[in-house]
C-alpha positions as a printed Julia matrix, in Angstrom:
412×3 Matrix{Float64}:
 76.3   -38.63  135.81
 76.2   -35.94  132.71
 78.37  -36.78  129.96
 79.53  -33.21  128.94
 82.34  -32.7   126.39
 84.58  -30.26  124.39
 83.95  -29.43  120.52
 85.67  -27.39  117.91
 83.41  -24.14  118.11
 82.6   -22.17  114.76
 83.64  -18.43  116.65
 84.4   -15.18  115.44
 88.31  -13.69  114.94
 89.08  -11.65  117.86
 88.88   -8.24  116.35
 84.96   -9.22  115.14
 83.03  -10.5   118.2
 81.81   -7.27  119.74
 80.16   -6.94  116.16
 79.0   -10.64  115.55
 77.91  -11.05  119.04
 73.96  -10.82  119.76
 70.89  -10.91  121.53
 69.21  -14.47  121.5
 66.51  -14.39  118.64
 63.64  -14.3   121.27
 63.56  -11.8   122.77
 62.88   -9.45  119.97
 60.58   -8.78  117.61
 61.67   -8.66  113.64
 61.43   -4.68  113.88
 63.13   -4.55  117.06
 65.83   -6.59  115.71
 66.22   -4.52  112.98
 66.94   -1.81  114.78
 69.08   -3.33  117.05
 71.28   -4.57  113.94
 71.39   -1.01  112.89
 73.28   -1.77  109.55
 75.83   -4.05  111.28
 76.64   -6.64  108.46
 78.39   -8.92  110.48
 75.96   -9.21  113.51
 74.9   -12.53  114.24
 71.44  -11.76  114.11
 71.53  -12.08  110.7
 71.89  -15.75  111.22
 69.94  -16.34  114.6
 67.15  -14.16  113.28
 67.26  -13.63  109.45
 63.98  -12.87  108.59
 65.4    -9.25  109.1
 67.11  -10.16  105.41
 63.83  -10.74  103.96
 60.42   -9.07  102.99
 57.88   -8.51  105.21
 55.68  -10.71  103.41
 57.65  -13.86  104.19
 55.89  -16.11  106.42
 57.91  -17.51  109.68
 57.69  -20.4   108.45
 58.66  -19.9   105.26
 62.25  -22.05  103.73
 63.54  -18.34  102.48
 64.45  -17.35  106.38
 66.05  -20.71  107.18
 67.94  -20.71  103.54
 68.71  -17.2   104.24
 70.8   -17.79  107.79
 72.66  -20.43  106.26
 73.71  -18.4   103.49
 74.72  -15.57  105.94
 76.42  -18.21  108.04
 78.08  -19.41  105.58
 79.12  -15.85  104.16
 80.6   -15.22  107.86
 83.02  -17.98  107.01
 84.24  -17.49  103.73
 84.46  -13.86  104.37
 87.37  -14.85  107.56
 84.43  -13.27  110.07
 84.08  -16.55  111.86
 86.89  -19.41  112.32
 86.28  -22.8   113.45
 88.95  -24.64  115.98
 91.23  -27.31  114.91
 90.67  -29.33  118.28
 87.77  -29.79  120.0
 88.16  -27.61  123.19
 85.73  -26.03  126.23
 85.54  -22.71  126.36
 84.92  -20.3   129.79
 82.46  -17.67  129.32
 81.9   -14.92  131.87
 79.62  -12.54  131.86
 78.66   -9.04  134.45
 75.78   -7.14  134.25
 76.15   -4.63  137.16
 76.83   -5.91  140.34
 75.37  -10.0   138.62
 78.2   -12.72  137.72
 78.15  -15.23  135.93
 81.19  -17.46  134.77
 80.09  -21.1   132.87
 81.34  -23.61  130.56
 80.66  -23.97  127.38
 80.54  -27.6   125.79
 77.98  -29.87  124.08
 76.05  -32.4   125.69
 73.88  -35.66  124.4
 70.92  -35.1   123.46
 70.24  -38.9   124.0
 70.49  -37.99  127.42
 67.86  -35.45  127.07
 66.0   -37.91  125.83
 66.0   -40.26  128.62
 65.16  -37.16  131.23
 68.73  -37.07  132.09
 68.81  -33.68  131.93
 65.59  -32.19  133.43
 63.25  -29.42  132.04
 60.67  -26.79  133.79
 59.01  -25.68  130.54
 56.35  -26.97  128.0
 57.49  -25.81  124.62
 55.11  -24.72  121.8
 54.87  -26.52  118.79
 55.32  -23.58  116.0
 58.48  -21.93  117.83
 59.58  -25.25  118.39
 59.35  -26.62  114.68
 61.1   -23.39  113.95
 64.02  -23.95  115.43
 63.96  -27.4   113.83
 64.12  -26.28  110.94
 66.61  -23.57  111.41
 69.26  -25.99  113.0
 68.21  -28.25  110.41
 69.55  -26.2   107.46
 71.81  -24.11  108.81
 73.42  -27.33  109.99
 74.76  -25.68  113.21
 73.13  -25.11  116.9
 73.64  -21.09  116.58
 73.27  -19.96  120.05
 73.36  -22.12  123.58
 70.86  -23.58  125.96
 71.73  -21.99  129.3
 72.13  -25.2   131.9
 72.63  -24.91  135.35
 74.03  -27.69  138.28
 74.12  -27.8   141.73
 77.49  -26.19  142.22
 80.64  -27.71  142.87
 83.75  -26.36  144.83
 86.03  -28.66  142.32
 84.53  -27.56  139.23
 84.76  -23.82  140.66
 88.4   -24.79  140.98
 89.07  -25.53  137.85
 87.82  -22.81  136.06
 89.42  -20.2   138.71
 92.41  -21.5   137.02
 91.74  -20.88  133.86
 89.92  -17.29  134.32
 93.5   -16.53  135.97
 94.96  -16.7   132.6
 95.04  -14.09  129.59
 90.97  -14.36  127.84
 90.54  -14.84  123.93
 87.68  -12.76  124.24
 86.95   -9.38  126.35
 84.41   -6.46  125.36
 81.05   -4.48  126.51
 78.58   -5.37  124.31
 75.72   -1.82  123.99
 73.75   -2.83  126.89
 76.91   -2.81  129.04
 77.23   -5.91  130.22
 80.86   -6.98  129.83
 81.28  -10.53  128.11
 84.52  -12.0   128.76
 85.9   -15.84  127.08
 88.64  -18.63  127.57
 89.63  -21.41  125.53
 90.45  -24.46  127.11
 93.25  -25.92  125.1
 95.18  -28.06  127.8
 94.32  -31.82  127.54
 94.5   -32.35  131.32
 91.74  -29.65  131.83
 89.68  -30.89  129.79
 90.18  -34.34  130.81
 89.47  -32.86  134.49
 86.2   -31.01  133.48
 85.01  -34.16  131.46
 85.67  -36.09  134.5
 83.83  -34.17  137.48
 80.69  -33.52  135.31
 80.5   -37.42  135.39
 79.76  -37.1   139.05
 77.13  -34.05  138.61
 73.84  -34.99  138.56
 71.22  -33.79  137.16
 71.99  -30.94  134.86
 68.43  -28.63  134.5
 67.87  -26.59  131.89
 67.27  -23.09  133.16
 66.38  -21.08  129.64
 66.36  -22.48  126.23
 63.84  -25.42  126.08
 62.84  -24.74  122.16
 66.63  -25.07  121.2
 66.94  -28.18  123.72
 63.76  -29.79  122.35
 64.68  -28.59  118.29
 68.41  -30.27  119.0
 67.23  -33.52  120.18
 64.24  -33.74  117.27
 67.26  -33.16  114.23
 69.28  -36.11  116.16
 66.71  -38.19  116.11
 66.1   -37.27  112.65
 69.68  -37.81  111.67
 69.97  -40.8   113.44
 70.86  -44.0   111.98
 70.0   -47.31  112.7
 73.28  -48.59  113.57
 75.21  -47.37  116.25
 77.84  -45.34  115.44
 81.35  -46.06  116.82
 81.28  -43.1   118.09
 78.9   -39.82  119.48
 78.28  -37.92  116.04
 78.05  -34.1   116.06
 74.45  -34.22  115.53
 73.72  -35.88  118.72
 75.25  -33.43  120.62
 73.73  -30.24  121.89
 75.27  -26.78  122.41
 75.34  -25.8   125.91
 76.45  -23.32  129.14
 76.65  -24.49  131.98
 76.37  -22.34  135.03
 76.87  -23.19  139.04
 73.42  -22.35  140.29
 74.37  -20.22  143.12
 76.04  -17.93  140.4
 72.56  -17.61  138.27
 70.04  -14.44  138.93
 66.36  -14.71  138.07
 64.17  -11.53  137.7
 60.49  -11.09  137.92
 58.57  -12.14  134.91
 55.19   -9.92  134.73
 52.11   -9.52  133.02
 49.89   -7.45  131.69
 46.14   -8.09  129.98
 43.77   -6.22  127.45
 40.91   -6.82  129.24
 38.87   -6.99  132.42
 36.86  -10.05  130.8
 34.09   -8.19  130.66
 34.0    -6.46  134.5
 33.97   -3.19  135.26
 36.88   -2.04  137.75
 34.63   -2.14  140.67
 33.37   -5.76  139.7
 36.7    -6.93  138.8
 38.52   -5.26  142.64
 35.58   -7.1   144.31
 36.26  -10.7   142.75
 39.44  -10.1   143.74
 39.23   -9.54  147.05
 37.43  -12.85  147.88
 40.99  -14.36  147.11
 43.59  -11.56  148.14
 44.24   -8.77  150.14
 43.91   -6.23  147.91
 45.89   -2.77  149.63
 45.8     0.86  147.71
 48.48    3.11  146.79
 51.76    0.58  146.22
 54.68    3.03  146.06
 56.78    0.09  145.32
 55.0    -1.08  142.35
 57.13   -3.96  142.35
 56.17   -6.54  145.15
 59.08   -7.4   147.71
 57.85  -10.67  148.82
 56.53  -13.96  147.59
 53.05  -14.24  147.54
 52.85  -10.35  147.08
 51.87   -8.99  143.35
 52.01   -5.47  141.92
 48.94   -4.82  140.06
 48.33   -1.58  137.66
 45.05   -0.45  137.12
 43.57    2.84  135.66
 46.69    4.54  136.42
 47.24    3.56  140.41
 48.66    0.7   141.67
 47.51   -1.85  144.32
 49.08   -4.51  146.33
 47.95   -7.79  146.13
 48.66  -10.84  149.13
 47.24  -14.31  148.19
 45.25  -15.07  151.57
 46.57  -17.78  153.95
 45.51  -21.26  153.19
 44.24  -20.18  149.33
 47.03  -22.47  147.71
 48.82  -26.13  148.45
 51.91  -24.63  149.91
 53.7   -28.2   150.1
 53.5   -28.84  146.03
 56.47  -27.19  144.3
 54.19  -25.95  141.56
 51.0   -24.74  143.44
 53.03  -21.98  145.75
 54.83  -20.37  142.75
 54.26  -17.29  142.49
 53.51  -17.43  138.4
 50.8   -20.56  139.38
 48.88  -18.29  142.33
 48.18  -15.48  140.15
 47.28  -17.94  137.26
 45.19  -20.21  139.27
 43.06  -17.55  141.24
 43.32  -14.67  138.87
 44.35  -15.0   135.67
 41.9   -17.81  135.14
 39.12  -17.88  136.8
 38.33  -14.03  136.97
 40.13  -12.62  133.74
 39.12  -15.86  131.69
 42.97  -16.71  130.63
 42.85  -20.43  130.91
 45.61  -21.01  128.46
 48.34  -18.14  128.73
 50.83  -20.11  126.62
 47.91  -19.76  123.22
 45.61  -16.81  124.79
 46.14  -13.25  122.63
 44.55  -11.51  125.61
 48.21  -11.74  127.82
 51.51  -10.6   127.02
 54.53  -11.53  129.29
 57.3    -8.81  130.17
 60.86   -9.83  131.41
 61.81   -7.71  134.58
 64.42   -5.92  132.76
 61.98   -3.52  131.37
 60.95   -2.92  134.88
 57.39   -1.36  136.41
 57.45    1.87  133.14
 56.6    -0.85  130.8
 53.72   -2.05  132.52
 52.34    1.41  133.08
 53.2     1.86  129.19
 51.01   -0.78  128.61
 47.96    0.04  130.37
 48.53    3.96  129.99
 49.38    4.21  126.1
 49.21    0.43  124.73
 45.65   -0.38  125.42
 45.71   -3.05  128.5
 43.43   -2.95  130.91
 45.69   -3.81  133.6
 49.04   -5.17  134.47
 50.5    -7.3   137.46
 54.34   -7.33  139.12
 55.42  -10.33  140.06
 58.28  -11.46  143.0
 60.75  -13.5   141.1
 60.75  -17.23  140.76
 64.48  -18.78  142.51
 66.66  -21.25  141.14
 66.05  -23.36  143.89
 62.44  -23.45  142.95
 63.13  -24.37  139.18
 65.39  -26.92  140.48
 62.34  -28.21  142.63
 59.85  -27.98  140.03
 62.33  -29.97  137.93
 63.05  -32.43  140.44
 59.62  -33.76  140.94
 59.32  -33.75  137.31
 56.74  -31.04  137.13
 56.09  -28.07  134.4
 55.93  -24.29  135.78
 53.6   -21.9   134.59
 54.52  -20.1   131.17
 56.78  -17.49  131.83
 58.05  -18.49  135.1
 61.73  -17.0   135.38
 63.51  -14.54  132.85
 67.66  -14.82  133.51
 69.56  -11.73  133.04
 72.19  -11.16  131.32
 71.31  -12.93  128.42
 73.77  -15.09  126.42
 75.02  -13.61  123.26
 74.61  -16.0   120.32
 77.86  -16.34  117.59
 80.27  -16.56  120.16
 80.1   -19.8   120.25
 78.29  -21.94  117.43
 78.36  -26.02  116.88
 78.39  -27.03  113.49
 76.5   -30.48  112.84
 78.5   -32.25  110.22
């Protein structure tokens, strides 16, 4: 079962959220952010991501950026930006991105659960983005933007939110990148009553993106946590969620690119790769259309790649990923990256960017060469999860994103 319940949301008036409405806080840089705020004062990023408020000089670390979102948070409030409900209440959020839909619920769930591997994970998490976001729920005293949760889906809990989606939204705008956010409250007792009810028979939930802010909201309840049991669940065991029927969710291709051949020339470096693929000139495609197949960039031409037969464990969920092949008989043992979530030498590019930013990279950026790769499925997460196993680092990259400030849980 997966206890999964309403809350009174901290949310922006209706005329404000196409303004306070943003881009998760990873996956931008502090520059890139900046621009992307482009003098809007009442973007969220201000509290998701506030070392854009401060100097340059501030460490990420430092108690200035944390103090700093919850004194923009808390400016959003007094200033009648953001609202919190009277009731606590789920709320139906629906996003399109081109011809990709997505429609979930938003709720909180218990992070107790978490704790007991109720709800499963895919993902290691790093230890200084993790104590960051400790810290930044910590003071801000809120979870400011969602872990994204999927389920195996469910005709009844499709039902009920058909019903709601039929009615009139609170929320309905086109946010820069065009993708069209759209948002329900869900008011009525017996619906929520309903939803609470056939989550109880849904199990497991797996977290799909969002592992730091999973991981940071379980680490402040148990922080917060008193030795007595409570009469009942407090706020800070709870953690802010969407959750998404998994035939609804779309994963793209997560790529790479490094600085370096490790010391080979190209010749030396094509040759140790052919001993474990079959390596094929002049890919048109540049993006591979298979699993098993990589896209790989190299002074200006691209290559095909296939992983020859019987190279991998095809019946372990991890070992035939697509992310583990290229890591376990490329990336490591012939480009020396034997730790891509630390190493400097990699950098990781969502799909969305598509096959110009790898040849960017290698053309302008100074990397010596860059590899496509076929996109992980939810089914495979889900597998990976199921057998309690960790993917690679940079596995799947979900489009579209969810916009923080929509929907924020306050702590206390």
């Amino acid at each position: 079962m997966a206890l999964v319940l309403p809350f009174r949301a901290v949310r922006p008036h209706r005329q404000f959220v196409a303004q306070v409405a943003a881009l998760p806080y990873d996956v931008m840089t502090r520059d890139e952010a900046r621009i992307a705020v482009g003098g809007n004062p009442l973007s969220f990023m201000h509290v998701e991501k506030s070392e854009i408020d401060v100097s340059d000089s501030t460490k990420s670390n430092e108690a200035l950026i944390y103090q700093t979102a919850k004194n923009n948070f808390t400016r959003m409030q007094e200033e009648g930006i953001l609202m919190q409900d009277k009731l606590p209440c789920f709320y139906i959020y629906h996003q399109q991105m081109g011809e990709q839909v997505q429609t979930g619920i938003v709720g909180v769930i218990s992070a107790r659960e978490y704790d007991e591997g109720k709800i499963k994970k895919h993902e290691l998490t790093r230890q200084d983005k993790e104590e960051d976001r400790i810290n930044h729920v910590n003071i801000v005293d809120a979870q400011t933007g969602p872990v994204f949760i999927t389920y195996q889906s469910s005709n009844r809990i499709d039902s009920l939110v058909a019903k709601v989606v039929a009615t009139n939204p609170e929320y309905n705008f086109t946010a820069e990148d065009g993708v069209i956010h759209t948002a329900w409250i869900v008011t009525d007792t017996r619906q929520i009553e309903e939803i609470k009810k056939e989550f109880l028979s849904i199990e497991p939930l797996y977290i799909a993106d969002g592992h730091h802010r999973a991981a940071a909201a379980s680490a402040v309840a148990k922080m917060r946590r008193k030795k007595e049991n409570p009469p009942a669940i407090q706020e800070y065991e709870k953690v802010l969620v969407v959750l998404f029927p998994h035939n609804q969710l779309k994963v793209m291709d997560y790529n790479r690119a490094v600085k370096d051949l490790n010391g080979l020339t190209p010749e030396e470096f094509k040759e140790k790769i052919s001993s474990r693929f079959i390596v094929k000139e002049n890919f048109a495609a540049k993006a591979p259309q298979r699993f098993h197949d990589f896209g790989m960039y190299l002074q200006g031409k691209w290559y095909q790649l296939t992983i020859k037969e019987g190279a991998y464990n095809d019946r372990d969920p991890v070992a035939r990923l697509d992310a583990a092949i290229l890591q376990e008989h490329l990336l490591g043992p012939i480009l020396g990256i034997n730790d891509p979530r630390t190493d400097e030498r990699i950098k990781f590019i969502g799909g969305i960017r598509g096959m110009f930013e790898l040849e960017k990279l290698v053309d302008k950026d100074g990397y010596a060469v860059a590899f496509s790769l076929y996109p992980t499925t939810i089914e495979q997460v889900m597998q990976v999860a199921d057998a309690g196993a960790i993917m690679p680092p940079k596995s799947t990259w979900f489009e579209p994103k969810l916009r923080s400030g929509i929907f924020v849980h306050k702590l206390s």
